[in-house]
C-alpha positions as CSV (number, residue, x, y, z in Angstrom):
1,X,-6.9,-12.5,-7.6
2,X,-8.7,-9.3,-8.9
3,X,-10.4,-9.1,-12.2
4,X,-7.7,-7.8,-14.6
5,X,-6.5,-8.2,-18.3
6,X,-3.2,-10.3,-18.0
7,X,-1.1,-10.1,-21.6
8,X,0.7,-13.1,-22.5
9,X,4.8,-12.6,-23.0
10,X,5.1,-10.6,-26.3
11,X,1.2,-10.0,-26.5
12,X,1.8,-6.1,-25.9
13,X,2.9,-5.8,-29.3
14,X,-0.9,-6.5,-30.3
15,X,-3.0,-5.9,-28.0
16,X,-3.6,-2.9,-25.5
17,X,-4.8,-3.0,-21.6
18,X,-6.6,0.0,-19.3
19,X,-4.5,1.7,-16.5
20,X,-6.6,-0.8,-14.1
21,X,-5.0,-3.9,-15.8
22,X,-1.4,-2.7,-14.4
23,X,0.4,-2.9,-11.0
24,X,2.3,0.1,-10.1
25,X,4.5,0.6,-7.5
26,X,2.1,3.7,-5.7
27,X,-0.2,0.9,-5.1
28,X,2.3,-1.0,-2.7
29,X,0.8,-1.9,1.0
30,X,2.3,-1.5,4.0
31,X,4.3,-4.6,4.4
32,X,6.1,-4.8,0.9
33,X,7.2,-0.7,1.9
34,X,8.0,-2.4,5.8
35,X,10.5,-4.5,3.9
36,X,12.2,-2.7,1.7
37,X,12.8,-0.1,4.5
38,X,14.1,-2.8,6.4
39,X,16.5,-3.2,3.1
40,X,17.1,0.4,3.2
41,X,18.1,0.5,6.9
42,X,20.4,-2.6,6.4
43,X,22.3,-0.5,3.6
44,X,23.1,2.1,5.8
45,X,23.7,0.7,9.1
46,X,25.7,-2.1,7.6
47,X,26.6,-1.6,3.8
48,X,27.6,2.1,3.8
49,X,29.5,2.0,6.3
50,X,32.1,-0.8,5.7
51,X,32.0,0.2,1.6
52,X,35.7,0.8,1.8
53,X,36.7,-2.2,3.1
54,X,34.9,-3.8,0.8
55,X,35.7,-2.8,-1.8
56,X,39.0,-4.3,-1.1
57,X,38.1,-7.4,-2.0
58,X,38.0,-9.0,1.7
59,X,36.0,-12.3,1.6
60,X,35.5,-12.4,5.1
61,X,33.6,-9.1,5.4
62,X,31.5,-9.6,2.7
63,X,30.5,-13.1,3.7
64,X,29.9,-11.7,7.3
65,X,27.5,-8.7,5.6
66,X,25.5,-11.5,4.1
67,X,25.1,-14.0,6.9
68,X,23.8,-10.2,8.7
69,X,21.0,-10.0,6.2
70,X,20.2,-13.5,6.2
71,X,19.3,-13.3,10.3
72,X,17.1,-10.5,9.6
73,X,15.5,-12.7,7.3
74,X,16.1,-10.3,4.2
75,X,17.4,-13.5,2.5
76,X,14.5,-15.6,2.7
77,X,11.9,-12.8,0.7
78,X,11.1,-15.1,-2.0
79,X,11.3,-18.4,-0.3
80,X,8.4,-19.8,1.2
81,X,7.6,-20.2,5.1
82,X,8.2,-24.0,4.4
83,X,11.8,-23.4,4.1
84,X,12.1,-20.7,6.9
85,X,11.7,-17.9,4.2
86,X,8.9,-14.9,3.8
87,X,7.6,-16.0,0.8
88,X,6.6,-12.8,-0.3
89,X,4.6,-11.8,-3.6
90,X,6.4,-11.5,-6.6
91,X,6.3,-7.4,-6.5
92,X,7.5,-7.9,-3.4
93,X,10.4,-9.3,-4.7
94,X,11.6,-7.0,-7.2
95,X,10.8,-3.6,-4.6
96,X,13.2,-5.3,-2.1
97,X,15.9,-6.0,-5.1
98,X,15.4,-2.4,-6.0
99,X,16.3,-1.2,-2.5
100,X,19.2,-3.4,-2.3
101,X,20.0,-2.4,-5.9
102,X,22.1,0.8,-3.8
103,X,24.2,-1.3,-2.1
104,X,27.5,-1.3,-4.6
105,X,29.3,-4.5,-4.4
106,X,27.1,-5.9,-2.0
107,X,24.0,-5.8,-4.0
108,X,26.1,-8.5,-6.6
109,X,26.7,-10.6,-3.8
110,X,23.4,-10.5,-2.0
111,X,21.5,-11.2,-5.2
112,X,23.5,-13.6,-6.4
113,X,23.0,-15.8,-3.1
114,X,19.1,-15.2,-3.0
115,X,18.6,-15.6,-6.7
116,X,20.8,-17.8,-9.2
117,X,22.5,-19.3,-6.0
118,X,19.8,-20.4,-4.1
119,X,16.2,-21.1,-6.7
120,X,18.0,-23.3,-8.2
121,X,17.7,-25.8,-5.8
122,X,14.4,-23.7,-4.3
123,X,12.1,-24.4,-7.9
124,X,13.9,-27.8,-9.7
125,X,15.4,-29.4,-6.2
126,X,13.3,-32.2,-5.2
127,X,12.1,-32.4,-0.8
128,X,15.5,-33.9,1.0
129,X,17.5,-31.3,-1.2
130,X,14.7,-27.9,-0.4
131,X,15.1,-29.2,3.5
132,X,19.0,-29.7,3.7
133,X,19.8,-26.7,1.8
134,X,17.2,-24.0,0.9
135,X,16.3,-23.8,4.6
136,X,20.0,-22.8,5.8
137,X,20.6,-20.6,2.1
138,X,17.4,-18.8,3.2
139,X,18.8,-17.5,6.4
140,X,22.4,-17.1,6.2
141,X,23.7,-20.2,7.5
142,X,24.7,-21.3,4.1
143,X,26.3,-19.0,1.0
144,X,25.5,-19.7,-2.5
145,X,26.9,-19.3,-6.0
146,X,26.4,-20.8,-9.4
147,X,28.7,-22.1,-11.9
148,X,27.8,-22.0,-14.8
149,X,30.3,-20.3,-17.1
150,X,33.8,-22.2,-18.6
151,X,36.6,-20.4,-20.2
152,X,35.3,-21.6,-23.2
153,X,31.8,-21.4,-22.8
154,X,29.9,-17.9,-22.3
155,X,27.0,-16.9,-24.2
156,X,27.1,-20.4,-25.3
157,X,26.5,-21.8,-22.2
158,X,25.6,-25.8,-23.9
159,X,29.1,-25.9,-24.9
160,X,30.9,-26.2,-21.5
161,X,33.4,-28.9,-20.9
162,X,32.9,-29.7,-17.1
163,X,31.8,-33.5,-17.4
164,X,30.2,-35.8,-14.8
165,X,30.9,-39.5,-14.7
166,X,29.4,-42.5,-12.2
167,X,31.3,-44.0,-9.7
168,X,31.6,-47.7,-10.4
169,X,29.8,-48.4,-6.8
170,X,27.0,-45.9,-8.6
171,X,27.2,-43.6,-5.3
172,X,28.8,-40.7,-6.6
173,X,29.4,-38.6,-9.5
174,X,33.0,-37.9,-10.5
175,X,33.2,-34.5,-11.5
176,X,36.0,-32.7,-13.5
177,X,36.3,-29.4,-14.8
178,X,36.7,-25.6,-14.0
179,X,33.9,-22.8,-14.0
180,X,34.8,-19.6,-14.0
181,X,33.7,-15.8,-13.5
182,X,31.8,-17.2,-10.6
183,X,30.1,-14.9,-8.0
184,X,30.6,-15.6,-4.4
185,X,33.1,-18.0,-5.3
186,X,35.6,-17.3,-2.2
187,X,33.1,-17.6,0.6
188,X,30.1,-19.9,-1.2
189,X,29.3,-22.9,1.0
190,X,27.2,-24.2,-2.0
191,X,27.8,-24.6,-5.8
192,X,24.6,-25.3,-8.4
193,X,27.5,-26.8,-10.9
194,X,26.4,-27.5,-14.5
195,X,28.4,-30.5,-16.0
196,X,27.5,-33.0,-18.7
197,X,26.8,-36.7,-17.7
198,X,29.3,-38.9,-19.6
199,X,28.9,-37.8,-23.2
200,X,25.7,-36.5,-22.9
201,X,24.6,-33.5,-25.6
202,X,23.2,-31.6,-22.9
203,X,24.1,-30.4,-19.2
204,X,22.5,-31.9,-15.8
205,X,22.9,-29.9,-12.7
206,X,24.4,-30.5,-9.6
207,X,24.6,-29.5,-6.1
208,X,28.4,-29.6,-4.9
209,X,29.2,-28.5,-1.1
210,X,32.7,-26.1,-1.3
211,X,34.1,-28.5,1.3
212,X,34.0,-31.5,-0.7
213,X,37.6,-33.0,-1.7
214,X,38.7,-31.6,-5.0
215,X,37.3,-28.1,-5.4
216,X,39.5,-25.4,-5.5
217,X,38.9,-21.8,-5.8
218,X,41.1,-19.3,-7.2
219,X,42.2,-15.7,-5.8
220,X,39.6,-13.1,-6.7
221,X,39.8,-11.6,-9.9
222,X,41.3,-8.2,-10.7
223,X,38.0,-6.2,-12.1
224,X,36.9,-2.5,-13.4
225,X,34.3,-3.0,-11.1
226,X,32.0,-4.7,-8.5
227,X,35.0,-4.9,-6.8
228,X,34.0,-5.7,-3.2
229,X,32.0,-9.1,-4.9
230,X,34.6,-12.3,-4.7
231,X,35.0,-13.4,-8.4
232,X,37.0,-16.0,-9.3
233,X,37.3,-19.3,-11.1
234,X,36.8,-22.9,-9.4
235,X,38.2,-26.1,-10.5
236,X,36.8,-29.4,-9.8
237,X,39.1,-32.5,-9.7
238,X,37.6,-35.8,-9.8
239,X,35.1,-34.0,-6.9
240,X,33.1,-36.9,-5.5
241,X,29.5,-35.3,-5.5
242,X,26.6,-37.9,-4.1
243,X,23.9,-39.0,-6.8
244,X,21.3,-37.7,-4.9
245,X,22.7,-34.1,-5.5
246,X,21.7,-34.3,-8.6
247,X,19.4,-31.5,-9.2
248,X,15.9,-32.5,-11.4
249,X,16.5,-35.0,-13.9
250,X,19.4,-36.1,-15.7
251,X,19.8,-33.6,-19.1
252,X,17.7,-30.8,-17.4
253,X,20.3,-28.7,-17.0
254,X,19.8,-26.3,-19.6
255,X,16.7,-26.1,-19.0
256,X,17.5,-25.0,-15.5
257,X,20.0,-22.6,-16.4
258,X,17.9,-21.1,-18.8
259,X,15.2,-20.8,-16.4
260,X,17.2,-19.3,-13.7
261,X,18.9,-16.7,-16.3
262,X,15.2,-15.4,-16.9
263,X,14.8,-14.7,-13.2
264,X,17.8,-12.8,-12.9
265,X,17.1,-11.1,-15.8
266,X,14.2,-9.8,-14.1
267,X,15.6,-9.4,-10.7
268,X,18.2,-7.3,-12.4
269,X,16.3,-4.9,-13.7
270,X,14.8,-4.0,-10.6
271,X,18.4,-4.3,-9.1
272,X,19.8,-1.3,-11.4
273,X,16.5,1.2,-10.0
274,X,18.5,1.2,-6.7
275,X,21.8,1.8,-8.2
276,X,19.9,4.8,-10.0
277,X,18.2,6.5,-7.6
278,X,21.7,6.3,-6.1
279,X,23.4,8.0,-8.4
280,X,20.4,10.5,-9.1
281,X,20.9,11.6,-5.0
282,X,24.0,11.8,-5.0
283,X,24.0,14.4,-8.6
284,X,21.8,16.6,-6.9
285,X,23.2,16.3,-3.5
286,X,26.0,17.7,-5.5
287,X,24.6,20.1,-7.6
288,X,23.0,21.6,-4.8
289,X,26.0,22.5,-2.9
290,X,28.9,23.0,-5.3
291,X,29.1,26.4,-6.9
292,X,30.9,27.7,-10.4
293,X,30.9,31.5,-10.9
294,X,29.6,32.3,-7.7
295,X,26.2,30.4,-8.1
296,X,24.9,26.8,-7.7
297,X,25.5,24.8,-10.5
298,X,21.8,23.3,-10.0
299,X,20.7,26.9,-11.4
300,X,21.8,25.9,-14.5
301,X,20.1,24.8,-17.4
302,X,22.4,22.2,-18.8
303,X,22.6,21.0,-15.3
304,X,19.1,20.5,-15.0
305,X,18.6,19.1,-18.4
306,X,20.9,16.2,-17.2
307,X,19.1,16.0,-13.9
308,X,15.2,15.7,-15.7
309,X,16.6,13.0,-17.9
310,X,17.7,11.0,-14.6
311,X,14.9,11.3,-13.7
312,X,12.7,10.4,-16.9
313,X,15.0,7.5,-17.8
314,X,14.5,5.7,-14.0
315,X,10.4,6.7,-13.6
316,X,10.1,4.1,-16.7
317,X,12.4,1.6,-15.8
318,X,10.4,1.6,-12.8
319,X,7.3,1.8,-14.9
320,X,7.9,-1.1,-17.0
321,X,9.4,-3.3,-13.8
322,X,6.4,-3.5,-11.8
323,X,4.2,-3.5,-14.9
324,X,5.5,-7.3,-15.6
325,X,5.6,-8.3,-11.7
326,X,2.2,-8.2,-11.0
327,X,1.6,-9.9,-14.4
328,X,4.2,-12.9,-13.4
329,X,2.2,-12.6,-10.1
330,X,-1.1,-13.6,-11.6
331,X,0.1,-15.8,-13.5
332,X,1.9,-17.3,-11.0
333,X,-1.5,-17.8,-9.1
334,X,-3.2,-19.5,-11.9
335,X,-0.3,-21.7,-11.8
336,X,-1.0,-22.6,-8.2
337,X,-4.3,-22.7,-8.2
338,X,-4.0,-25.7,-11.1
339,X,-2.1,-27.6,-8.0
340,X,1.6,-27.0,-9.3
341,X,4.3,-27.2,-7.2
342,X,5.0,-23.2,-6.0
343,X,8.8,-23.7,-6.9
344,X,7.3,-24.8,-10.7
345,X,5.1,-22.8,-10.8
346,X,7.4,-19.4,-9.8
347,X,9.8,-20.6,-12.2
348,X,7.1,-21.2,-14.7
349,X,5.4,-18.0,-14.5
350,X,9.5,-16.0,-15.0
351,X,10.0,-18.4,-17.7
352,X,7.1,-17.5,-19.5
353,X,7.6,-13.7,-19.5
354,X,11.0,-14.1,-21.3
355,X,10.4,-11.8,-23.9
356,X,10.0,-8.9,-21.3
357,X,12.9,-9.8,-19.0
358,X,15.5,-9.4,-22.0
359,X,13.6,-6.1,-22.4
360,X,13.9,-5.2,-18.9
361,X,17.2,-6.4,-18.6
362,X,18.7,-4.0,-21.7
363,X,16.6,-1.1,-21.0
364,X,17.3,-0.7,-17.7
365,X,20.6,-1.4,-17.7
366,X,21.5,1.0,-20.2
367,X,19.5,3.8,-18.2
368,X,21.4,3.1,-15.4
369,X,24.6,3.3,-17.5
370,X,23.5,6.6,-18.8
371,X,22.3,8.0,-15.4
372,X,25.9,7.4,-14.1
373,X,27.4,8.6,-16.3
374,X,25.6,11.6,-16.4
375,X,26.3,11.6,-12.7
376,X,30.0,11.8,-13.2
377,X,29.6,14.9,-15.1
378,X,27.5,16.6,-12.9
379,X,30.4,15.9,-10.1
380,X,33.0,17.1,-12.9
381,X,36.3,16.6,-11.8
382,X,35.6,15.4,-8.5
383,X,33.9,12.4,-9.9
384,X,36.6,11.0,-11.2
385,X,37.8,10.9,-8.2
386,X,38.0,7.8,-5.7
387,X,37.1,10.0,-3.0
388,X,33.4,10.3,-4.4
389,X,30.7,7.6,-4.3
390,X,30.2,8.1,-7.9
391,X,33.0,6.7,-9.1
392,X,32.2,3.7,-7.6
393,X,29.0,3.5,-8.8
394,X,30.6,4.7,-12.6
395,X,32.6,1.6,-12.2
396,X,29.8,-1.0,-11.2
397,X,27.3,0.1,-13.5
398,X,29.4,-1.4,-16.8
399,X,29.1,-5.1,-15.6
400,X,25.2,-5.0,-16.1
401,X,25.0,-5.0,-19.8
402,X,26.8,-8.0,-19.6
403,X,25.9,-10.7,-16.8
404,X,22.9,-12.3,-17.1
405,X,23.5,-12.8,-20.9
406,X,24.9,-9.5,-22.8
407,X,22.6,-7.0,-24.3
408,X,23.8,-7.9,-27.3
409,X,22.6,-11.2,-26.8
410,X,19.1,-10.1,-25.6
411,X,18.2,-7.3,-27.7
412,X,18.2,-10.5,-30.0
413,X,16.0,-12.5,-28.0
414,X,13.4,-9.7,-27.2
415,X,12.3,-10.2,-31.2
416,X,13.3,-13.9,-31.7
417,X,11.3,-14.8,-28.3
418,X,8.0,-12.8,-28.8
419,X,8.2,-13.9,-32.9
420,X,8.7,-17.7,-31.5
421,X,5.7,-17.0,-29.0
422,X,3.5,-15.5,-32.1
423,X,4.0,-18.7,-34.1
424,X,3.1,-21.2,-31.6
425,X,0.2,-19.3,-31.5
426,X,0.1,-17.5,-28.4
427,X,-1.3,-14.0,-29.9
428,X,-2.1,-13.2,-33.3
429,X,1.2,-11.3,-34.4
430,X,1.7,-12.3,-38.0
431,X,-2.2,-12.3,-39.1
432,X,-2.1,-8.3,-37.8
433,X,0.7,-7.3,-39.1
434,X,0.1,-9.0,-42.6
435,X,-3.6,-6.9,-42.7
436,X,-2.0,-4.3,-41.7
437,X,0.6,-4.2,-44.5
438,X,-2.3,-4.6,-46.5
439,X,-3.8,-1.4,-45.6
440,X,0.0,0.4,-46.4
441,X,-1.9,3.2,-48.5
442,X,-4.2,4.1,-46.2
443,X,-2.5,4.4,-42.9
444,X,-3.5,7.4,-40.9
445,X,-2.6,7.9,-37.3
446,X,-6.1,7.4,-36.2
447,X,-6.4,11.2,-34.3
448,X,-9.7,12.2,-33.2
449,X,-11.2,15.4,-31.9
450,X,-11.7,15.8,-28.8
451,X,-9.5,12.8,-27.5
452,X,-8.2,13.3,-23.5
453,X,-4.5,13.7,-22.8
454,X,-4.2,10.2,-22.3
455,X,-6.5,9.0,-25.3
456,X,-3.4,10.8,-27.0
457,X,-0.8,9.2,-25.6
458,X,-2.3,5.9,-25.8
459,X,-3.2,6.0,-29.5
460,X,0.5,7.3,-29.8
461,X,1.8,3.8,-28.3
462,X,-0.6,2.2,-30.3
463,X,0.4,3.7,-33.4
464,X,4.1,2.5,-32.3
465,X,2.8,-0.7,-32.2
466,X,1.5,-0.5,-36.1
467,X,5.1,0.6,-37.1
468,X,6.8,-2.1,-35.0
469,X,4.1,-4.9,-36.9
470,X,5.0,-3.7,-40.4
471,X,8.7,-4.2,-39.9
472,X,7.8,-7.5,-38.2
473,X,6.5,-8.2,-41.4
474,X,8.6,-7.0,-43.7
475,X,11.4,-8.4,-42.0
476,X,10.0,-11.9,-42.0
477,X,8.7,-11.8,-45.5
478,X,12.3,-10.7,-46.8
479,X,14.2,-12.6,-44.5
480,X,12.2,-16.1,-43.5
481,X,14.1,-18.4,-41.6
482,X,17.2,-16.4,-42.1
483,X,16.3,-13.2,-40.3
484,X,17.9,-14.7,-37.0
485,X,21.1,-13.9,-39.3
486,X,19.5,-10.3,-39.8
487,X,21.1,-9.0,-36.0
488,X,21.0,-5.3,-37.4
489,X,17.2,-5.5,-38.6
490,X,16.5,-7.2,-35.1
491,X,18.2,-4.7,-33.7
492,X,16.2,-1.8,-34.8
493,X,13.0,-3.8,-34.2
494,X,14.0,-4.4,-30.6
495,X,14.7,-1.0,-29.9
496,X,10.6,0.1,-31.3
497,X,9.6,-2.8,-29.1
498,X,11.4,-1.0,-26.2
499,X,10.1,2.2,-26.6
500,X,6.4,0.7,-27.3
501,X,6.4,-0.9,-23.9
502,X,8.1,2.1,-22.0
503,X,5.6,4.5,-23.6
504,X,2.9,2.5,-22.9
505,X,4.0,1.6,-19.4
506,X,4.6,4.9,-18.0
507,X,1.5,6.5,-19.3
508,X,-1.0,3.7,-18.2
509,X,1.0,4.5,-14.7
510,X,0.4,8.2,-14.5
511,X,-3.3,7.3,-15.4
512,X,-3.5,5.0,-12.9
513,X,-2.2,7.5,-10.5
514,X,-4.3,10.7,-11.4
515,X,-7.1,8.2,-10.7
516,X,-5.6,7.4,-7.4
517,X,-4.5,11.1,-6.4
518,X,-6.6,13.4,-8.4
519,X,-5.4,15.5,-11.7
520,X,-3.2,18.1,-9.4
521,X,-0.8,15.5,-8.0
522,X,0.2,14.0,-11.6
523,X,1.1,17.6,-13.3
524,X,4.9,17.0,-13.3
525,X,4.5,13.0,-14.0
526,X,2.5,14.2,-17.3
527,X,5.7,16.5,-17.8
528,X,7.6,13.3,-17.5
529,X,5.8,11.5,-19.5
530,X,5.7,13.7,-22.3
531,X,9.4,14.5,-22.8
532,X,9.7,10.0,-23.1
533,X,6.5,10.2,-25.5
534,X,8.4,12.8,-27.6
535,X,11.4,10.7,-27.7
536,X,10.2,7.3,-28.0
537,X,8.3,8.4,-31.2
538,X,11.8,9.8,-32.5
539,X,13.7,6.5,-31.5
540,X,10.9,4.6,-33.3
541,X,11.2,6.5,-36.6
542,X,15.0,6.5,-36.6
543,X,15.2,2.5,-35.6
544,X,12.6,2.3,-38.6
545,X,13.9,4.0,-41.2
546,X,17.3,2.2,-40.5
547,X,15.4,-1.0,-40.7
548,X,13.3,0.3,-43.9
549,X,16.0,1.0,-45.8
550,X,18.6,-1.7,-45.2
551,X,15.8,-4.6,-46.6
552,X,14.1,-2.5,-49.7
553,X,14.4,0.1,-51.9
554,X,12.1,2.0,-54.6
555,X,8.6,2.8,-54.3
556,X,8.4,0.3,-51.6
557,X,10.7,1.8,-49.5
558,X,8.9,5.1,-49.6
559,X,5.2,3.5,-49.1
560,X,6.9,1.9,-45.6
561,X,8.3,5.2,-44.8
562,X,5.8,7.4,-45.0
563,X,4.0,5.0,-43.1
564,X,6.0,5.5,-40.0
565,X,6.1,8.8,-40.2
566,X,2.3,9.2,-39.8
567,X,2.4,6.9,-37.0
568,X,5.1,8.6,-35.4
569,X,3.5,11.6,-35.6
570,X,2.6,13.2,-32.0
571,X,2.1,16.6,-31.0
572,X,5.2,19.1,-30.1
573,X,6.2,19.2,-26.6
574,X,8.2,22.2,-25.1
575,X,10.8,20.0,-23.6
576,X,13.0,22.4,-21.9
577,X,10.5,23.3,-19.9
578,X,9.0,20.5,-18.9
579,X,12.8,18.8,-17.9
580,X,13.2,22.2,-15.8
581,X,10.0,21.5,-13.9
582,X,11.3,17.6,-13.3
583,X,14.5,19.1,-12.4
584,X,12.9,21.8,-10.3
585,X,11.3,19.3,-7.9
586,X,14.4,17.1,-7.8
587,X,16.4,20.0,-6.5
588,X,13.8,21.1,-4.8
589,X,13.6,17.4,-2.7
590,X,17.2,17.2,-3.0
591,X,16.3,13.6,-3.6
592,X,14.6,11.4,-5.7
593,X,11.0,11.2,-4.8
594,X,9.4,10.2,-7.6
């Protein structure tokens, strides 16, 4: 493992690292690219080409576009050789989810198989289960899904009703109870079912085979989109599942779930770059044939405006992504090289980056949302038409900001998580921030002559940073134990949080790159980077103020506020031009290549 600065989960917030310390994805080696061409390849040979049919919700073609990928072993990326997988890096990982990430409906299904219905058993199964089952999910042979959701039981996923009892001969669990919203459900050969032992507080995990006596799966749900994915709810009656399906321990169960919901997390933030890059061809595709008034509407400035911020919007997602891989790599590694088990210690390393897979998980997702919906507007009336791919991808986009635990629910969690890390002690958050509010009078946004470009744009995330620790500690001073009941104040803090690890992210990567390529090769990714400095600084002060002024008033109120304005303060950026220049290239490509 090279020598390089590894943050903890949360530690960004404090601390700063050199364009060195991250991964980007320029740096990727022949194989990982190998790979996700393969992906690529699969997509259109295979996925494109049967999209209509698909999305008519038939079962049997989607099962048989899975069992496809699994043969050519696109299945088995993240599971060790052991288990007739690739076992590919972590970065790995995510750059094949981003290429399958294009695939509409198929994308659901395929991740859902290789992620939350297959590591399951991959990182808490013990030996027989990894051999009986993992080996057949990695190729194909076997379909997976996981049921975890109940009608009454969402967010809240501790307060599902499914329940688990022992046979009186002690070989089986009895298990009763229905799951629904459940990926893969009309093909899956395997369930990861989460049910409560007896009247146990907590759920215990289990692995149920489709064909056992007792489980039933509904038709497919009706949806707005995803539509070629089977969805649908499963009931279990009085399902005799074998004791040794029990997954880890008795009462780990949430634990698990939790666990798993970090991966994909993750995974899905990677998942919605595909879906982007997507939607970005296809606007410019578009642009760059259709004509209003006799001339190409990618001549236009409004046009290109939307284009640029396609672009900006998906070259941090992508930034942040593979900034967090390569750290869940390494830490992965240390992990391993204390002799943990490589399914603990995967699961171990995701777990621990929790605070940055809620980030990924909102940010992205909401780019993507934008980007399509951007895209529809470029297409104009034709994209709200069936006929275009758009509409599809208009469609599938919403589900994102809601599966793998709403935004709602992890805008929440990116404060509450890195707050929880700071106390335990795993970075000095609260002794900063408190000397920092010390200092209130005296703040200055810490300019000095002379500084490079990127100097500039470093101390500008920094200074972010400083704004985002003195409503940290306002917040908590005000608030205490109740500011979990604060979600508006949270809120605002997540969204500085956001933009500190974007701005930081992409610049460190364009760093890294004119170090790579040489200063010519980077003058449009400065452009890019420049337009998101401008308006992270401006979604900082806003989310500030909003916070500022919701928790004091008076002279306090003031001393806080013109605090943040110094340290939003960054120099003016002609953005019209620059976004014409991003734009320019696009259109020029007539493709993202980025």
């Amino acid at each position: 493992m090279e020598n390089r600065k590894r943050l903890k989960s949360g530690e960004f917030l404090v601390e700063e690292v050199s364009a060195n310390d991250i991964f980007i994805p320029e740096e990727f080696g022949e194989e990982p690219l190998m790979i996700a061409q393969t992906c690529q390849d699969f997509l259109e040979a295979e996925v494109y080409p049967n999209k209509v049919a698909v999305e008519k919700q038939d079962r049997e073609l989607m099962a048989t576009l899975l069992k496809k990928s699994g043969e050519l072993g696109l299945m088995g990326i993240s599971i060790p050789e052991a288990y007739n997988g690739f076992g590919q890096d972590f970065c790995t990982q995510m750059l094949a989810a981003e290429t399958i990430g294009a695939g509409y409906s198929f994308s659901v299904a395929f991740m859902a198989h290789c992620g939350i219905g297959t590591l399951p058993i991959m990182y808490y199964g013990n030996e027989e289960q990894r051999q009986k089952y993992v080996t057949k999910l990695a190729t194909g042979e076997l379909l997976g899904a996981y049921c975890l959701t109940e009608p009454g039981a969402g967010s809240d996923a501790n307060a599902g009703k499914t329940n688990a009892k022992l046979s009186d001969d002690g070989k089986y669990y009895i298990l009763n109870g229905s799951k629904m919203w459940i990926t893969n459900a009309g093909f899956a050969d395997v369930h990861t079912v989460f049910a409560k032992i007896d009247n146990d507080r907590v759920l215990s995990a289990f692995i149920v085979e489709s064909s056992y006596e007792g489980v039933v799966i509904n038709p497919d749900e009706h949806k707005m989109g995803i539509k070629g994915s089977s969805t649908a709810q499963v009931f279990y009656n009085d399902v005799k599942v074998p004791v040794e399906n029990l997954i880890g321990k008795r009462g780990e169960g949430f634990r698990i779930a939790l666990s798993i919901l970090h991966m994909g997390r993750i995974k899905l933030g990677a998942n919605v770059l595909g879906a982007a890059k997507k939607a970005i061809n296809d606007s410019v595709q578009y642009a760059n044939e259709r004509k209003q008034f006799n001339t190409l509407i990618s001549s236009f400035g409004t046009i290109k405006h939307k284009l640029a911020e396609q672009v900006i919007r998906t070259f941090a997602s992508q930034s942040i992504n593979y900034r967090v891989s390569k750290d869940i790599d390494d830490l992965m590694a240390e992990y391993k090289a204390n002799d943990c088990d490589q399914g603990k210690a995967a699961i171990d390393a995701i777990a621990h980056y929790a605070v940055e897979a809620a980030l990924l998980k909102v940010y992205c997702s909401e780019a993507l949302d934008f980007i399509v919906d951007e895209a529809v507007q470029i297409h104009g009336g034709m994209g709200y038409s069936a006929e275009m791919t758009i509409e599809t991808a208009y469609r599938d986009s919403r589900i994102n900001r809601i599966f793998e635990g709403t935004n709602e629910i992890n805008t929440i969690l990116v404060v509450d998580t890195a707050l929880k890390r700071a106390m335990k002690g795993d970075f000095d958050l609260f002794g900063k921030a408190e000397a920092l509010y010390g200092q209130l009078d005296s703040i200055t946004d810490g300019k000095v002559a002379g500084e490079s470009y990127y100097d500039e744009k470093i101390r500008n995330a920094k200074n972010y940073k400083k704004a985002t620790q003195l409503l940290i500690h306002k917040a908590s001073a005000t608030y205490g134990k109740q500011l979990v009941h604060e979600q508006e104040v949270l809120n605002n803090i997540a969204v500085m949080m956001m933009q500190v690890y974007v701005a930081e992210s992409s610049a460190l990567r364009v760093q890294k790159m004119e170090g790579m390529k040489g200063a010519g090769a980077v003058a449009l990714y400065k452009d890019i980077i420049d337009v998101l400095n401008f308006d992270a600084a401006a979604l900082v002060r806003k989310s500030a103020m909003d916070a500022i002024y919701s928790m004091t008033e008076g002279a306090e109120a003031e001393k806080l506020a013109k605090a943040v304005e110094i340290l939003t303060s960054v120099s003016g950026v002609n953005t019209k031009d620059a976004r014409r220049r991003i734009a320019d290239k696009l259109i020029e490509d007539n493709a993202y290549k980025f």
